[in-house]
N, C-alpha and C positions, 0 to 999 in steps of 0.2 A: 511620721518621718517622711521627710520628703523622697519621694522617687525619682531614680536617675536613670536612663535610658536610654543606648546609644544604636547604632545601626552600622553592623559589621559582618560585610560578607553578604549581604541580604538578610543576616538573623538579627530580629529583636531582643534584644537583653536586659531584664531587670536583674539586675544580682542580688538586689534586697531579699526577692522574694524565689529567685533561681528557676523561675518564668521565663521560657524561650519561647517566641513567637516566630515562624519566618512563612512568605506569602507577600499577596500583593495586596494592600491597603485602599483599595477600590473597589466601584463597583464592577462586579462580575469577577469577586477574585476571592480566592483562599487560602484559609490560615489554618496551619498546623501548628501545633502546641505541645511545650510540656510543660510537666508541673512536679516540682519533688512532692515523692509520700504525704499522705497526708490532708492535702492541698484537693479542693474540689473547684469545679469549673462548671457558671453558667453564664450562656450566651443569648440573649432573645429570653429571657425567661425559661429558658430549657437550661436540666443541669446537662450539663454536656458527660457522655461514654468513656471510661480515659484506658487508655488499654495498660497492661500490666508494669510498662514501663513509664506509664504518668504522659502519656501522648492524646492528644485532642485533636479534633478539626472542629471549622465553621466555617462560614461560608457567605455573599453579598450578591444578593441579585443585582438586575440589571439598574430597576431605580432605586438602591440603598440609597438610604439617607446621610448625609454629610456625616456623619459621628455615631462611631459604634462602640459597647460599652461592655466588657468583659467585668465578672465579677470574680472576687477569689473567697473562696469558706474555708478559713483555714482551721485547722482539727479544734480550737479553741470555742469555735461556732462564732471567729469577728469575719465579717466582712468586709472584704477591699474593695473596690471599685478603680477601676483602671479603663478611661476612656480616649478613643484614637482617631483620628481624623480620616474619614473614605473620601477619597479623590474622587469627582465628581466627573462622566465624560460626554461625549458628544457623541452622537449616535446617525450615521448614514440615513435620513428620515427623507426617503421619496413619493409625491403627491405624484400619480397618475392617473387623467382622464379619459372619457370617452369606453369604458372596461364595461361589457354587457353586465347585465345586471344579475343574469344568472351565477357571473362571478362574483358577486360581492353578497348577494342572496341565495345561497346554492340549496338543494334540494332539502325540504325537512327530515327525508328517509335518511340523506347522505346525514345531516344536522346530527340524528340518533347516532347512528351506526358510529357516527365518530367520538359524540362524547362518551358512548360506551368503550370504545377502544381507547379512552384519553383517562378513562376511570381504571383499564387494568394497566395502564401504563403508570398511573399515578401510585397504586396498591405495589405492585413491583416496585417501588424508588421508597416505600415510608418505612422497611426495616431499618434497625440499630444494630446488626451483625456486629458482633464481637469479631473484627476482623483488622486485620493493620496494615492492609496495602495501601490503604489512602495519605501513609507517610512515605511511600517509594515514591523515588524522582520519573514523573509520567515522562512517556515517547509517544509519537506521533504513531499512531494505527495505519497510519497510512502516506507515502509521500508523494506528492506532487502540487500542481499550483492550488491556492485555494481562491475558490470561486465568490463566496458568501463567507460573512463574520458575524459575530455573534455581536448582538443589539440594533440592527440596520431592521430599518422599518416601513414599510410602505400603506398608504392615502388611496384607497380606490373609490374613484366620483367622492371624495372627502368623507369616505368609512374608511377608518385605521384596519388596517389586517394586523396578527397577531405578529410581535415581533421572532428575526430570525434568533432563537437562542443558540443557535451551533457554528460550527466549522465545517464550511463545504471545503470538502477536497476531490479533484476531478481527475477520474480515473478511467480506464474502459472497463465494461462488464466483465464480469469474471475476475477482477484484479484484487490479489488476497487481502482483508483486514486482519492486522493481529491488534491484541491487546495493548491498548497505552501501560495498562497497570494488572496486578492481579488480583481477581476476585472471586464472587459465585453468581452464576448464572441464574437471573430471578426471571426473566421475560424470556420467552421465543415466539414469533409471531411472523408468520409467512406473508402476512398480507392484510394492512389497516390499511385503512381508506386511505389517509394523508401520506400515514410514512411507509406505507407498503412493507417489505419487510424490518421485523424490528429485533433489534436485540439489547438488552440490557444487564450491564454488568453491577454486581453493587462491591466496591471496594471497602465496607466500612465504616461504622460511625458515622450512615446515614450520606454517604457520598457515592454516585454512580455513573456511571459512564451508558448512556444510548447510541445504537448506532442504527441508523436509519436508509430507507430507498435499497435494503440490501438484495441482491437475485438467490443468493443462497446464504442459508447458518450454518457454519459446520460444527455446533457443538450444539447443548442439550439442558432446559431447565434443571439447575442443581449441582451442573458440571461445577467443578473447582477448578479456576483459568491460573495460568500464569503468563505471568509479562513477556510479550512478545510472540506468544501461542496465535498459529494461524485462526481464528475463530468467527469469519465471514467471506462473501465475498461482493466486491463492488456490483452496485444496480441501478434503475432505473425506475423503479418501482413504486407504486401508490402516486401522488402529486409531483415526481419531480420532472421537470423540463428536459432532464438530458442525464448521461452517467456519472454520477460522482455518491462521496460517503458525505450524510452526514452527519458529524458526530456532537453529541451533547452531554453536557455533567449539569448535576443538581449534588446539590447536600441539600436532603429532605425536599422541601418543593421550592427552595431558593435554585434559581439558573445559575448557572458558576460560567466563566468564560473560557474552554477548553483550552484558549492558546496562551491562558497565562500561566498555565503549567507545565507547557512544555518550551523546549529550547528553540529558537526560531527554525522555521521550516527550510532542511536544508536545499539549495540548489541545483544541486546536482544527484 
């Protein structure tokens, strides 16, 4: 049967199969899902977690590829296959030279120290919690101008540096973080080499929110957060040039783009 599928409101709709999708069909964007009883969902070769109301996510790093491809198992054991087109983007990419070399080769000690702190960062982000905030509509943790955006990339003496995956937002020190969404508290960390203080929220089915450069945490590995809970405060901390947050999501160890989930950054 052919499928028909329209775009209303910003939600996707199959009514064949009563498959709702709504998110951003790009890369560094995410998609929430539901699916009637019955009905199982893999995404990437992963069956995807569905919470008790038939609710999914996934999610698109920074260079997904043109076409992504959800499958459906419905209780008969057929297989659907339902394939979508990721909007391809352009990314802030600056080549600067003349950069001592000790910046673009920095200490092997530092080397260690940080891919060990980039390993509990990684272990913190790869639970499945059975949790359903990564379906609440996210707010900004923090408001003011934003400095940095997620995918901008910089060439030092023509060695790439990692790209930026978050949202700089610049704040003065001391200035409160709350929660985009609600979650549990999987990371606390005073002080990694890069991101100085760190914290990490996981909202569920493999989606999490990091908040980075922070001067203090005011909660605790295992807390259970809700949305809008004061639970940092702005810093200066590890590798940043000056005070701002900044904040990153993964689902699993895809980069997701924090500001296509929230509503644009108010002005005032």
């Amino acid at each position: 049967m052919k499928i028909i599928f329209a775009l209303l409101f910003g939600l996707w709709i199959l009514p064949a199969h009563a498959l709702e999708l709504r998110g951003e069909w790009q890369q560094g964007g995410l998609i929430v899902g539901k699916v009637p009883a019955g009905v199982q969902v893999e995404y990437a070769g992963k069956k995807l977690q569905l919470s008790p109301a038939g609710e999914f996510v996934f999610g698109f790093g920074r260079d997904a590829k043109p076409q992504a491809t959800l499958v459906l198992i419905h209780a008969d054991g057929q297989r659907e296959e339902q394939r979508f087109p990721i909007k391809q983007r352009k990314y802030n990419i600056q080549k600067v030279t003349g950069v001592p070399q000790q910046t673009v080769e920095p200490d092997p000690a530092q080397v260690e120290r940080a891919r060990r702190e980039a390993q509990m960062a990684a272990d913190a982000r790869k639970g499945d919690l059975p949790l359903t905030f990564f379906a609440q509509k996210f707010q900004w943790p923090l408001i003011g101008p934003v400095t940095g955006v997620y995918g901008s990339q910089r060439f030092y003496n023509g060695v790439p540096n990692s790209p930026h995956y978050g949202v700089d937002v610049a704040k003065p020190v001391g200035t409160i973080v709350v929660a985009p969404a609600g979650g549990i508290v999987t990371l606390v960390h005073p002080d990694m080499f890069f991101s100085g203080g760190t914290l990490i929220i996981d909202h569920g089915h493999g989606l999490s929110s990091t908040f980075i450069h922070l001067s203090e945490i005011l909660v605790k590995k295992g807390d259970q957060i809700t949305q809008g809970q004061a639970i940092a405060k702005v810093g200066k901390t590890g590798r940043a040039t000056g005070a701002h947050l900044d904040w990153r999501m993964n689902w699993f160890e895809e980069r997701i783009d924090p500001q296509l989930l929230v509503d644009p950054m108010p002005t005032k």
